[in-house]
C-alpha positions in Angstrom: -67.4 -12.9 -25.4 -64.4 -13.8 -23.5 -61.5 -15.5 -24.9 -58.5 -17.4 -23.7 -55.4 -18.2 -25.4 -54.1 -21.9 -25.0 -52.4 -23.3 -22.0 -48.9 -23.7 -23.4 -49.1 -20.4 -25.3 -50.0 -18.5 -22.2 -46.9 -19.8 -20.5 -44.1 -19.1 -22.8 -46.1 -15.5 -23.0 -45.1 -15.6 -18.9 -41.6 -16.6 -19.6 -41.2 -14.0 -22.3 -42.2 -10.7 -19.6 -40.6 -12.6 -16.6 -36.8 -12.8 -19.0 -37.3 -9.3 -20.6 -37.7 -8.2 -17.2 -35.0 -9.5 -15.5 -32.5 -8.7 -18.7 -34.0 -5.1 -17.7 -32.5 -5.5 -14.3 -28.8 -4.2 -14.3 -26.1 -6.5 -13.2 -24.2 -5.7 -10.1 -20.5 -4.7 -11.3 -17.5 -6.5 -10.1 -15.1 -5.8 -6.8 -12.3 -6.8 -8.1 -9.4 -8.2 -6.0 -6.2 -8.5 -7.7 -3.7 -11.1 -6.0 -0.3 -12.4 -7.1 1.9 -15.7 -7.3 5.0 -13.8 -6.7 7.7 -16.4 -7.6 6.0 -17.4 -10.4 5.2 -13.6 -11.3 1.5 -14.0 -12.2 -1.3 -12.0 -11.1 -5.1 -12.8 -10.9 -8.0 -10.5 -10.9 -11.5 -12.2 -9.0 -14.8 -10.2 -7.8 -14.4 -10.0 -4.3 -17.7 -11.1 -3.3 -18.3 -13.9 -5.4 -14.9 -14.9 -6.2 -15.4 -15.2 -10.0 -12.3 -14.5 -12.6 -12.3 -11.5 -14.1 -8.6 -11.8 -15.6 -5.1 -12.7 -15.2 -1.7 -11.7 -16.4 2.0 -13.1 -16.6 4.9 -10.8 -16.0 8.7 -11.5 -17.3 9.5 -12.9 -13.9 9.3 -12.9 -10.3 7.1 -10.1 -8.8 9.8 -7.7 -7.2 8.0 -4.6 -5.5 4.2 -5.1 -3.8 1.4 -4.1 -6.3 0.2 -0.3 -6.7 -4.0 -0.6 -7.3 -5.4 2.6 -8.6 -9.0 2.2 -8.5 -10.1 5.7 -9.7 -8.1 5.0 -12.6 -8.8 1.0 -12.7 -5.6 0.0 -13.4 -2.7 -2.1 -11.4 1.2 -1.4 -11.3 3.3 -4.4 -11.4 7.3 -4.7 -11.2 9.4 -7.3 -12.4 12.9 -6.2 -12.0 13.3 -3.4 -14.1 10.6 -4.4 -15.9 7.4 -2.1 -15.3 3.7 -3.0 -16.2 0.7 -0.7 -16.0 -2.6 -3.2 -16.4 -6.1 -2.4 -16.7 -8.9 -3.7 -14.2 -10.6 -6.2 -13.9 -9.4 -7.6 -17.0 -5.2 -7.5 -16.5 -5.0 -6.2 -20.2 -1.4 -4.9 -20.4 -2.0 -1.0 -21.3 1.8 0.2 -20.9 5.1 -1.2 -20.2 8.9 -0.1 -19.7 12.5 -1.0 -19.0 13.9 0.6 -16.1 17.3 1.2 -15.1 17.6 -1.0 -12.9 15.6 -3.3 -10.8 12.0 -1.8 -9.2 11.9 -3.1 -5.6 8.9 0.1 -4.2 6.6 1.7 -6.2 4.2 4.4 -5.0 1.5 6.2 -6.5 0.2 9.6 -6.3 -3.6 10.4 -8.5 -5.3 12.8 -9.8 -4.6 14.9 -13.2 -0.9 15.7 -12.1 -0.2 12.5 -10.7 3.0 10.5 -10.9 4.0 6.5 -10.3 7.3 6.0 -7.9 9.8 3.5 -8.6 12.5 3.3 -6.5 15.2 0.2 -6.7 19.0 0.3 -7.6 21.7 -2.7 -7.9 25.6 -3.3 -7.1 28.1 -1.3 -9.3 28.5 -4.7 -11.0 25.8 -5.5 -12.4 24.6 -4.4 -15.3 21.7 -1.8 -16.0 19.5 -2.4 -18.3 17.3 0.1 -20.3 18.2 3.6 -20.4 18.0 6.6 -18.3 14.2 8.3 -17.3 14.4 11.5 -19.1 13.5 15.0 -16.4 15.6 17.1 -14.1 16.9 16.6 -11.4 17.5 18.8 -7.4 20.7 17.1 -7.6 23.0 16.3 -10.9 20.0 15.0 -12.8 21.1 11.4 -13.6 18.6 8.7 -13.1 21.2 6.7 -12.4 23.8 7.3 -9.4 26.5 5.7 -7.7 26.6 5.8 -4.0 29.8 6.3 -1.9 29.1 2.6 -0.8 29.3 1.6 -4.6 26.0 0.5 -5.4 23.2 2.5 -8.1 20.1 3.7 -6.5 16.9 5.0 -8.2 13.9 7.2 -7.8 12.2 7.8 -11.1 8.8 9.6 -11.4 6.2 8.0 -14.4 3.2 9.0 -16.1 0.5 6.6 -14.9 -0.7 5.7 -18.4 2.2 5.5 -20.5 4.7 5.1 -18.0 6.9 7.4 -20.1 9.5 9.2 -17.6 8.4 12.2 -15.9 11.1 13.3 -13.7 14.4 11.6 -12.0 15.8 12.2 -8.6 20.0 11.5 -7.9 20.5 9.8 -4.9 24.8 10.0 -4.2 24.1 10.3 -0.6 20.8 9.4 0.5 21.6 6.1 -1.3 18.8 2.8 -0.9 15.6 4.0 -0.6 13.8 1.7 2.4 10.0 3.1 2.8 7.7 4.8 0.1 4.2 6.6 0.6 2.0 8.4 -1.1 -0.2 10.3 1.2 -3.2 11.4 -1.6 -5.0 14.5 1.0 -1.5 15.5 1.1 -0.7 15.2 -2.7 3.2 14.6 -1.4 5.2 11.4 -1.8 7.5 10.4 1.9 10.7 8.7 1.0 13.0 7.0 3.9 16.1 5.5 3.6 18.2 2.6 4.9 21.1 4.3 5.9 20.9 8.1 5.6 19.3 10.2 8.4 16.6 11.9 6.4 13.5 12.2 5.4 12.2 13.5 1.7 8.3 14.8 0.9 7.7 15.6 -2.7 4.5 17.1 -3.8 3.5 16.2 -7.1 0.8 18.8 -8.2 1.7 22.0 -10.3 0.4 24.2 -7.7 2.8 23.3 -5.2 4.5 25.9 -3.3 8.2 26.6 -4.2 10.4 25.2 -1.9 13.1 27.9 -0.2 16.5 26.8 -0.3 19.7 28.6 1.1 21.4 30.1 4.0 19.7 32.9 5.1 18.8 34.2 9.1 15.2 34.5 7.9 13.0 32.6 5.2 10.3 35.9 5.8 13.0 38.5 4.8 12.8 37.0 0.9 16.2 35.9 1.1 16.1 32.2 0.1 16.3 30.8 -3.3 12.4 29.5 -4.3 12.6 26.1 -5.8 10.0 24.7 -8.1 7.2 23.1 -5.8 6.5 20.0 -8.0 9.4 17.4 -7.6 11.9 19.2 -5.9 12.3 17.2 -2.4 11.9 19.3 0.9 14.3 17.1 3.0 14.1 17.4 7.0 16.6 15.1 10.0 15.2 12.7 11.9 17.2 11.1 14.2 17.8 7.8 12.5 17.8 6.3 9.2 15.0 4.4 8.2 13.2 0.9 7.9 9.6 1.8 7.5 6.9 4.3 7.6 3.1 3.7 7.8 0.7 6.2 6.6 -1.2 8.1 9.7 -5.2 8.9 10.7 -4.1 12.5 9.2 -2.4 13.7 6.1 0.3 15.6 8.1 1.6 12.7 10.7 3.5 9.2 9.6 5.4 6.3 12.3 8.5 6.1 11.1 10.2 2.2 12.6 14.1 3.1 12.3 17.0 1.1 11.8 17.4 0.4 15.3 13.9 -0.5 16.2 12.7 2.6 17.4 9.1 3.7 17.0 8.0 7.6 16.2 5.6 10.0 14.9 6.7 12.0 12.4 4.6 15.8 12.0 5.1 16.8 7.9 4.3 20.0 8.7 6.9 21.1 11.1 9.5 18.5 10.0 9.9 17.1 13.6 10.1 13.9 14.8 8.9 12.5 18.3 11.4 10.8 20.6 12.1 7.1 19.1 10.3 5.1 21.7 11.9 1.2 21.7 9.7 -1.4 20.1 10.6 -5.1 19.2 9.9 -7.5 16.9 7.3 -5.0 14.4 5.9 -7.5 12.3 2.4 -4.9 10.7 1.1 -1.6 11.6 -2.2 -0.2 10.8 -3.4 3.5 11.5 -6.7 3.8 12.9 -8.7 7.2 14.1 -11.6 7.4 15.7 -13.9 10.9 16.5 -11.8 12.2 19.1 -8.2 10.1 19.1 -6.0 8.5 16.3 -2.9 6.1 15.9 -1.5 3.1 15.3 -2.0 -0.6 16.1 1.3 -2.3 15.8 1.2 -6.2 15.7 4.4 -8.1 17.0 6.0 -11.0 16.1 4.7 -13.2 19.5 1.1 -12.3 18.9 1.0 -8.4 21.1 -0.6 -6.0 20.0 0.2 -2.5 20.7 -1.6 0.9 20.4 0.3 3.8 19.4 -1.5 7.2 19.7 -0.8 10.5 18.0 0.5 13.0 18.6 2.4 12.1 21.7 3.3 8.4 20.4 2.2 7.0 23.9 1.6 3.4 23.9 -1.0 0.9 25.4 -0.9 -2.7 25.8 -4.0 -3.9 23.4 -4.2 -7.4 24.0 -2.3 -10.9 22.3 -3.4 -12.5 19.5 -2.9 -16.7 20.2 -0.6 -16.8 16.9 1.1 -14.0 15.0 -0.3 -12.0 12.5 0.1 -13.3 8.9 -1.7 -10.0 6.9 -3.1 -6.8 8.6 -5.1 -4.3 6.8 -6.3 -0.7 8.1 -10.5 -0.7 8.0 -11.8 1.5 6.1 -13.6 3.4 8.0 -11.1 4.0 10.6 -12.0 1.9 13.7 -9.3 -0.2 13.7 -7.7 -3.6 11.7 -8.8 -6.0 9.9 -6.0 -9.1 10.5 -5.1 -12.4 8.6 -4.3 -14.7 11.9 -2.4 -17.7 11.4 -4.2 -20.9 12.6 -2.6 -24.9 13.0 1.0 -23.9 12.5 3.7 -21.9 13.8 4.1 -19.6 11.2 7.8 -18.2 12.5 9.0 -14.7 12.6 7.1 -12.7 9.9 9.6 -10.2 7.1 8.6 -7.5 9.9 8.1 -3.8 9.1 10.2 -2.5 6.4 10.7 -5.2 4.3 8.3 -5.9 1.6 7.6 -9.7 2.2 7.0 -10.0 -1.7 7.1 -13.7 -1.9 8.1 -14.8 1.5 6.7 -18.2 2.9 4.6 -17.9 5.6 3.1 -21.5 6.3 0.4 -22.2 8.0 -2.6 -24.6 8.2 -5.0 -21.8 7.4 -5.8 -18.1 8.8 -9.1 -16.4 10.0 -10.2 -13.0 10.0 -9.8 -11.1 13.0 -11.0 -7.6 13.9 -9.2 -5.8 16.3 -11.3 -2.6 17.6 -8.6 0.7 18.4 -11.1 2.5 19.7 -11.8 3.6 23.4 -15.1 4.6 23.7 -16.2 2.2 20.5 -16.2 -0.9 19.4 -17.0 -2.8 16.7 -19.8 -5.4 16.4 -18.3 -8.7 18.6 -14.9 -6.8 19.6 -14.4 -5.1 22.6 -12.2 -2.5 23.9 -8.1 -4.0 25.3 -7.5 -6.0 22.1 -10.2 -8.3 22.7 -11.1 -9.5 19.6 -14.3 -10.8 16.8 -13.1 -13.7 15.0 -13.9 -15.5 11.5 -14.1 -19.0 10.2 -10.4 -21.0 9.5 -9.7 -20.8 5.7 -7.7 -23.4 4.7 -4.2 -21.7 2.6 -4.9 -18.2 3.5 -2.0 -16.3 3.2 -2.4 -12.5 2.9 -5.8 -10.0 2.7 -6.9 -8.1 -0.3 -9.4 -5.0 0.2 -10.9 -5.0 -3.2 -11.2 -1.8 -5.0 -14.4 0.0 -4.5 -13.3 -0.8 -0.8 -16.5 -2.4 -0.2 -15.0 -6.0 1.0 -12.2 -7.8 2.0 -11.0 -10.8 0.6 -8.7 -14.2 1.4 -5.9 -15.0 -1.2 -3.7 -18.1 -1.1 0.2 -18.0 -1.6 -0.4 -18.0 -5.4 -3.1 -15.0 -5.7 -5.9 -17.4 -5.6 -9.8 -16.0 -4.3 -10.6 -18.2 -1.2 -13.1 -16.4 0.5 -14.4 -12.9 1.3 -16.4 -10.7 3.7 -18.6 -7.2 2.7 -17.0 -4.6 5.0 -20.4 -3.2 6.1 -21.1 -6.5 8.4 -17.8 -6.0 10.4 -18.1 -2.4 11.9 
């Protein structure tokens, strides 16, 4: 005989395998997007694609030096003056914190078991330092701490990521302010630049490093030079001018370095040689790209140009005008060119340019929209064209800068004040 259980129990008997199954069903884990209110020195963690909160933290002050996200390790380096904060993601839990020296204006960081956080700042003779010295060695006298010629106190300090306990201290008497910081990860070397000393530094920061040969001798092969300990000790090469930025290459081995007096070129790591500075005005952002066959640089300008720089050579190309200039461009991903923030129903004036870190500068405007710019000859992506021509987005009302969140699986719009406006999954824009 057949039987049949009762309407309304039959239901909730529905409900009950249609819930278990779905609590069965893992839930997708969060992008997360940090972005900061950096007067107000607060920073906000949101899921890129669905712009959710997933934390937020308050620093002792105003945001000094432009976040450091390390997504293999899921944690976020923050500056506040010489205050320094390692936070967790997504949450923002404060994990470690220290007092520096003196005032953190660039940090940098290089991963992996032997790998180090930068912090580079300094202040005038008169003020006063605060905290006391990072503990390590040193190629030079071995204070943290050291008075230039022009009587102000640079720094270069090297922490452990986690703890932020002091590694390792550079002296800087000569080379003085330090103006551009990288870390190149294939490379596992840290670039320094400075603002007014014709040099360039490349520190490695694995143990394996080679030893670096140091002396006056007529031939390195002949075993005549003193070997230097590979990890920390800076291999220093000339360039021709001091400098006011440097943006990471398509390779490990080449960086643009922008000098002091505007020039523009290509800088090989491996033979410590520089390509003839090439005159370019009004930088405002640079992004590498590299394609299958060819790689570079696409340099946006303060009046909306774009130009593309191409390696090794460092010849340039007109790439087409955006209507209004840049207010944020990102490097895509995947190589084929930017992703740019343009400004939209304002003029938004003369950006902080390249080589200064903009942390905190007003850049009004109505609102911004994505922008792809394609780099590639013989590619483009979907909607943009080779020449600059260009795919554009919806207007978002208060955009201010671009976050690529940090599985790098999607790009997201951020206010003035850190705050998730909208987002875009990567994979629909190549």
């Amino acid at each position: 005989m057949t039987r049949f259980l009762p309407v309304g129990r039959s239901l909730r008997t529905v409900f009950f395998f249609l819930l278990a199954g779905a609590a069965c069903v893992p839930a997708r884990a969060a992008d997360p997007v940090v972005g900061a209110d950096a007067a107000a020195g607060r920073l906000h963690s949101w899921d890129c694609g669905s712009g959710a909160r997933l934390g937020e933290a308050a620093l002792p002050g105003p945001l000094t030096a432009p976040l450091v996200v390390d997504a293999s390790g899921a944690r976020v380096y923050a500056a506040s003056g010489a205050h320094l904060r390692a936070l967790s993601l997504p949450a923002l839990a404060l994990e470690a914190g220290r007092q520096l020296a003196n005032p953190v204006t660039r940090l940098a960081l290089g991963s992996g078991p032997d790998g180090v956080l930068l912090a580079a700042g300094g202040a005038a003779t008169g003020d006063a330092a605060v905290g006391g010295s990072a503990a390590g060695g040193s190629a030079g006298s071995g204070s943290a701490v050291a008075p230039s010629a022009s009587g102000a106190r640079w720094t270069l300090t090297a922490h452990h990521p986690e703890t932020l306990t002091p590694a390792y201290a550079w002296s800087l008497p000569v080379a003085g302010e330090i103006s551009a910081l990288l870390g190149i990860e294939a490379r596992r070397r840290f670039v320094v630049g400075f603002a007014a000393h014709d040099e360039l530094w490349e520190i490695a920061w694995n143990r394996d490093a080679p030893p670096v040969l140091r002396g006056l001798v007529h031939d390195y092969r002949s075993g005549e030079a003193v070997p230097l300990p590979g990890r920390f000790t800076e291999r220093t090469f000339k360039v021709p001018r001091a400098t006011r930025d440097l943006a990471a290459g398509g390779m490990p081995f080449e960086v643009l370095q922008v000098d002091r007096e505007g020039g523009v070129g290509i800088v090989n790591l491996d033979i410590r040689r520089r390509t003839e500075p090439v005159p370019m005005v009004a930088v405002r952002l640079i992004a590498a790209w590299r394609g299958t066959q060819d790689r570079g640089w696409l340099v946006f300008h303060d009046d909306g140009r774009i130009t593309r720089v191409r390696a090794p050579d460092g010849r340039q190309q007109a790439w087409g005008r955006l209507p209004v200039a840049a207010i944020d461009a990102v490097s895509a991903p995947d190589g084929w060119g930017a992703i740019v923030l343009e400004g939209v129903g304002a003029d938004i004036g003369a950006g902080a340019g390249a080589g200064e870190s903009d942390v905190g500068a007003a850049r009004a405007s109505a609102g911004g929209r994505l922008r792809m710019v394609s780099a590639l000859a013989s590619e483009s992506a979907p909607g943009a064209t080779v020449g600059g021509e260009t795919a554009s987005g919806p207007v978002v009302a208060g955009a201010h800068r671009l976050a690529i969140s940090a599985a790098g699986t999607c790009v997201a719009v951020l206010d003035s004040e850190g705050r998730w406006l909208s987002s875009r999954a990567l994979r629909e824009m190549r």
